[in-house]
C-alpha positions as CSV (number, residue, x, y, z in Angstrom):
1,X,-43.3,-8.1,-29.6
2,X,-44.8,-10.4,-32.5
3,X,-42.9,-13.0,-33.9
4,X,-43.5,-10.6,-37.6
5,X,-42.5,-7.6,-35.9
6,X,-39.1,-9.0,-34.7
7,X,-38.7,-10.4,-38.5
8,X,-39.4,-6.8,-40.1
9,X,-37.1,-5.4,-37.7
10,X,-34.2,-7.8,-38.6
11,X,-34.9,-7.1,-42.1
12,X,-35.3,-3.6,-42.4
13,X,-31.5,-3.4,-41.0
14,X,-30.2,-6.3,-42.6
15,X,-31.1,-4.3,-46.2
16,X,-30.6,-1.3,-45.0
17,X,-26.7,-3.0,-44.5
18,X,-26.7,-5.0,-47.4
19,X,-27.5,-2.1,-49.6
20,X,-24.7,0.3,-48.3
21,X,-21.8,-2.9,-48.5
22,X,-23.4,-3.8,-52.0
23,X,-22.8,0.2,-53.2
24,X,-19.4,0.1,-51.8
25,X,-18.2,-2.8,-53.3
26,X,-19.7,-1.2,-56.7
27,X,-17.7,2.1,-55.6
28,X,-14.5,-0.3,-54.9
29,X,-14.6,-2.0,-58.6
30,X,-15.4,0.8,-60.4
31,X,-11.9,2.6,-59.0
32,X,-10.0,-0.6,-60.4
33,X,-8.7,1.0,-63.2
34,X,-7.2,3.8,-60.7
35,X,-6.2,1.1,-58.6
36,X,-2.8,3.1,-57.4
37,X,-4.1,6.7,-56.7
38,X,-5.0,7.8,-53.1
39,X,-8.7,7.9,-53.7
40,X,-9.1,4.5,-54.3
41,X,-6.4,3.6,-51.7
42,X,-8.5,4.8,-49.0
43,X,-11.6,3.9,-50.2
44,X,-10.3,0.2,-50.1
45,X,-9.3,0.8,-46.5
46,X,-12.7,2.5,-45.8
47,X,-14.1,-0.6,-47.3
48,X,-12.1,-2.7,-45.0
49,X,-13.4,-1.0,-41.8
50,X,-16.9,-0.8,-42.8
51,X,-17.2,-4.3,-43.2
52,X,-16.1,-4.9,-40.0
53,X,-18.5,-2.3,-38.9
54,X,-21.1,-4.1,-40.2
55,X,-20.8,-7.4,-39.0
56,X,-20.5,-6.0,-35.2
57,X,-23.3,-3.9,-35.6
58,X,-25.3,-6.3,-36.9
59,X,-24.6,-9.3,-35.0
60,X,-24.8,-7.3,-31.7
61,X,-28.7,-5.3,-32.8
62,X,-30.1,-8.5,-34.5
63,X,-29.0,-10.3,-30.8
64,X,-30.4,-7.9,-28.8
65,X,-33.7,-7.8,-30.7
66,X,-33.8,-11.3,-30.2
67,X,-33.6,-11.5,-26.5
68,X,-36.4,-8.4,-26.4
69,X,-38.7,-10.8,-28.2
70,X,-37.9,-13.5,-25.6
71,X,-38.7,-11.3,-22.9
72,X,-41.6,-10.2,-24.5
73,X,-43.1,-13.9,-24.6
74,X,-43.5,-14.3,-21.2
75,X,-42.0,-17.5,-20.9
76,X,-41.6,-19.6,-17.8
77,X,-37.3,-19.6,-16.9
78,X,-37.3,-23.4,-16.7
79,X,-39.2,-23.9,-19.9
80,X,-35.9,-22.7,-22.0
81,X,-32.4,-23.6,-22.8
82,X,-30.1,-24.0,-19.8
83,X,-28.0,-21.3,-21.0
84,X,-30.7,-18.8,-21.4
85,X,-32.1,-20.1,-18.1
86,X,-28.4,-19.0,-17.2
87,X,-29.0,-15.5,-18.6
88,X,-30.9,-14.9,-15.7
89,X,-29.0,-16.3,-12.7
90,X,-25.9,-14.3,-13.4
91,X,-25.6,-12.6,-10.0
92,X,-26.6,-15.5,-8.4
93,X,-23.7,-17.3,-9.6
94,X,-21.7,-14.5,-9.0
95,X,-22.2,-14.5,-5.4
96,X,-21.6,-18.0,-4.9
97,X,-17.9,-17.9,-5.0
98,X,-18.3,-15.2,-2.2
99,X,-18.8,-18.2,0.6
100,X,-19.0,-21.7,0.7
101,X,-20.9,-22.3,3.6
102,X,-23.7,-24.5,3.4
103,X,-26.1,-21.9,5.0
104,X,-25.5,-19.2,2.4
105,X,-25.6,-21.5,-0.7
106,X,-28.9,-23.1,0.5
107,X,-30.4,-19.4,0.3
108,X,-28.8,-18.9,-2.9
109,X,-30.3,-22.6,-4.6
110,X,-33.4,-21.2,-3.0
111,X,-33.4,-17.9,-4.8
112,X,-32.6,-19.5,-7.7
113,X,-35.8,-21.9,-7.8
114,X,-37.4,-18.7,-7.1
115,X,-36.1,-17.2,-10.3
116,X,-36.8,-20.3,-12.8
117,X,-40.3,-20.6,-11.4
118,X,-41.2,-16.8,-12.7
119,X,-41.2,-15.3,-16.2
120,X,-38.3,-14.7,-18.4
121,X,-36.6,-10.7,-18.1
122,X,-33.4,-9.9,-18.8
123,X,-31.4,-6.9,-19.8
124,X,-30.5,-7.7,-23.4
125,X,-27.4,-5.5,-22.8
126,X,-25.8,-7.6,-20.2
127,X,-25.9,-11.0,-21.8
128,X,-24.9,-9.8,-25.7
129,X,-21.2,-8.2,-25.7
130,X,-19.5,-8.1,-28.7
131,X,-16.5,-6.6,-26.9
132,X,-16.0,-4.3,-29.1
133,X,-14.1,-6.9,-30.6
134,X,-16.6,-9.0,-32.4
135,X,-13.7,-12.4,-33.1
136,X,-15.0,-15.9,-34.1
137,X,-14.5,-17.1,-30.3
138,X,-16.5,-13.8,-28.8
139,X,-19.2,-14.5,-31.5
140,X,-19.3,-18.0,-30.7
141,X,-19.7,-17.2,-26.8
142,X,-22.3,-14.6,-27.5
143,X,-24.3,-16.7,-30.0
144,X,-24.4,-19.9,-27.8
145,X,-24.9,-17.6,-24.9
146,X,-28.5,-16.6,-26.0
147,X,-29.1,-20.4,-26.8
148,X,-28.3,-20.3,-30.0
149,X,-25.9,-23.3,-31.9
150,X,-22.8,-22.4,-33.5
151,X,-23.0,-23.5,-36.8
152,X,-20.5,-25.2,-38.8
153,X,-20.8,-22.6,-41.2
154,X,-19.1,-20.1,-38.6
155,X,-16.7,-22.9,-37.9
156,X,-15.2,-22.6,-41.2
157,X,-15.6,-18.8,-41.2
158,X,-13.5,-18.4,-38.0
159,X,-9.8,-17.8,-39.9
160,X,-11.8,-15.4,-42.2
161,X,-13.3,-13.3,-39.2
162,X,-10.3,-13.4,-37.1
163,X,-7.3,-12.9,-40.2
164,X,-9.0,-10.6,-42.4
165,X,-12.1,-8.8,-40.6
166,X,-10.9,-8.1,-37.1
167,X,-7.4,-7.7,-38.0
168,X,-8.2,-5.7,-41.5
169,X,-10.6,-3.5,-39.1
170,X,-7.9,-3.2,-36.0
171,X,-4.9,-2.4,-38.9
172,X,-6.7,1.0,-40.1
173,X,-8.3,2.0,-36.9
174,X,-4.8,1.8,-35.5
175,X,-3.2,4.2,-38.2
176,X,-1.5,1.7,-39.9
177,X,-1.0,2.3,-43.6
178,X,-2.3,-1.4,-44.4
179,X,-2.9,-1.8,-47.9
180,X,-5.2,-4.2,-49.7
181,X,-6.4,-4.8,-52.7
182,X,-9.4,-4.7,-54.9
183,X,-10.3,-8.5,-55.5
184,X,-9.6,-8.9,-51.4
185,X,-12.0,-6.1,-51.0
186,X,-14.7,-7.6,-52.6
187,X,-14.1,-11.1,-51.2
188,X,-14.7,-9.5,-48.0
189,X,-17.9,-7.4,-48.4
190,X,-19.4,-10.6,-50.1
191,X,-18.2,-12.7,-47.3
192,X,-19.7,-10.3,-44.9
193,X,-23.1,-10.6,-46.7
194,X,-23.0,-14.1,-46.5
195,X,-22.4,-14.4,-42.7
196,X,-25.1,-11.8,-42.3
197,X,-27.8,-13.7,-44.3
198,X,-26.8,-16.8,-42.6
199,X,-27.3,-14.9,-38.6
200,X,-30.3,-13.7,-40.0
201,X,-32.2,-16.5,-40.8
202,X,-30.9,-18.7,-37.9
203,X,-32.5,-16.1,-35.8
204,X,-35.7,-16.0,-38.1
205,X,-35.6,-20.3,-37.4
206,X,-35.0,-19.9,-34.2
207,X,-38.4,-17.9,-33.6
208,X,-40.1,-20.0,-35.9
209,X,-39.3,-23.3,-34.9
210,X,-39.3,-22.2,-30.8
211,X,-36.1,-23.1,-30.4
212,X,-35.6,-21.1,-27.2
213,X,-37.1,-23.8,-25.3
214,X,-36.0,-26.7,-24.1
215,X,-35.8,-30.3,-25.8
216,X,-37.9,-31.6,-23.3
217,X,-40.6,-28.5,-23.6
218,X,-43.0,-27.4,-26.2
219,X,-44.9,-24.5,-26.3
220,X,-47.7,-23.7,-23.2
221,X,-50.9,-24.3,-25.1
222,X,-53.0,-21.0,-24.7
223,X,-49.9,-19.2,-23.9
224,X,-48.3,-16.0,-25.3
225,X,-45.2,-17.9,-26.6
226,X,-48.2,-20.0,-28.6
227,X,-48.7,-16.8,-31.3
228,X,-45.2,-17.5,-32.5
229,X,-46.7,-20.1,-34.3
230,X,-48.9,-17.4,-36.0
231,X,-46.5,-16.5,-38.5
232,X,-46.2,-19.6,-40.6
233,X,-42.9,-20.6,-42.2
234,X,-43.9,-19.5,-46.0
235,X,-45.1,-15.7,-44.8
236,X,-41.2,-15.2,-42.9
237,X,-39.9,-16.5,-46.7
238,X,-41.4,-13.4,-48.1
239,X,-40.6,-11.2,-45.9
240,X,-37.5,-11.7,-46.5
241,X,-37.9,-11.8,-50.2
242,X,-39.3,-8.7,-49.6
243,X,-37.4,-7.1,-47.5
244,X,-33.9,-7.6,-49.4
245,X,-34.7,-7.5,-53.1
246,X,-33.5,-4.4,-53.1
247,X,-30.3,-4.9,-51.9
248,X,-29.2,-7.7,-53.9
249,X,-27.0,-5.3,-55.8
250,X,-24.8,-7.1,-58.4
251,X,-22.3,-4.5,-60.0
């Protein structure tokens, strides 16, 4: 995968999302004025899951996109961050607590030598897990969990994603008859945006920058993680210009 095909991926679902949250949030203010009837009680509370929708489904596809284009590099294990380095000793670890003999754990630190001397592969599916549950503490583990910073921005967002989206989300999808209103609606669609644009891009500047690797490592001159290089900074700008012009929606 090229480092433009993982950005016009992102993007294509990142409008695609933007677009349906911008509509609703135009269906949502346009029932103010019939703020107390059942249509637009439900379509708030439709709102309210949706949003949550969003930012798990998002989150979770834009990660897993992101690891396929790692393991489409071809990168040497010890050339990247310890934790995605991690990513692929998993089992290895796990079977360490099984015995403590020095024997055993010899073959295991042997194996796993073995593993950081070859080529980065892992199953996207076992290292990004939103839980179903997709809190600021499990989006913290899986972001840092693909080597990935946890930005302050997502620091301060925390109390919003845990108070309003999860437990908005968890309130309807549980049959209660939660009720919220209109201006609280919108505050969260545009907070979702927001926390979607700012995954997005890290991502993009993750790829860009080669921020996979290691802060002792650069890239292997020649090699296939080289091409990332091929899509300057300037062309992933317009791509996402182009991309999401369209869904900048503004009721």
């Amino acid at each position: 995968m090229e480092a433009e095909e993982f950005v016009n991926s992102i993007d294509k679902d990142l409008a695609r999302r933007k677009l349906e949250l911008s509509r609703l949030k135009i269906k949502v203010i346009q029932d103010v004025s019939d703020s107390d009837s059942d249509h637009a009680s439900w379509m708030r509370r439709s709102a309210a899951v949706l949003s949550y929708a969003h930012w798990e489904g998002f989150v979770k596809q834009a990660s897993i996109q992101y690891v396929h284009y790692l393991n489409s590099r071809n990168l040497p294990v010890s050339s990247l961050k310890r934790q995605l380095q991690a990513a692929c000793l998993v089992s290895q670890f796990k079977r360490a607590s099984a015995s403590l003999k020095v024997r055993f754990l010899g073959e295991l630190l042997q194996e796993m030598d073995e593993i950081r001397e070859g080529v980065f592969q892992v199953n996207p599916k076992k290292i990004v897990d939103t839980e179903s549950n997709l809190t600021s503490t499990v989006f913290g583990n899986l972001v840092q969990g693909i080597g990935l910073d946890y930005l302050d921005e997502y620091k301060t967002r925390g109390p919003f994603i845990d108070t309003k989206l999860v437990f908005g989300r968890h309130q309807v999808a549980h049959g209660e008859h939660a009720v919220f209103g209109t201006a609280e609606i919108v505050d969260r669609i545009e907070a979702v945006v927001k926390l979607l644009d700012q995954y997005s891009q890290q991502l993009f500047e993750a790829v860009r920058n080669n921020e996979f690797l290691a802060a002792d490592d650069s890239p292997p001159e020649g090699g296939s993680n080289a091409d990332v290089r091929e899509v300057p900074s300037q062309r992933v700008d317009n791509l996402l210009a182009e991309g999401l012009g369209e869904a900048n929606i503004r009721p």
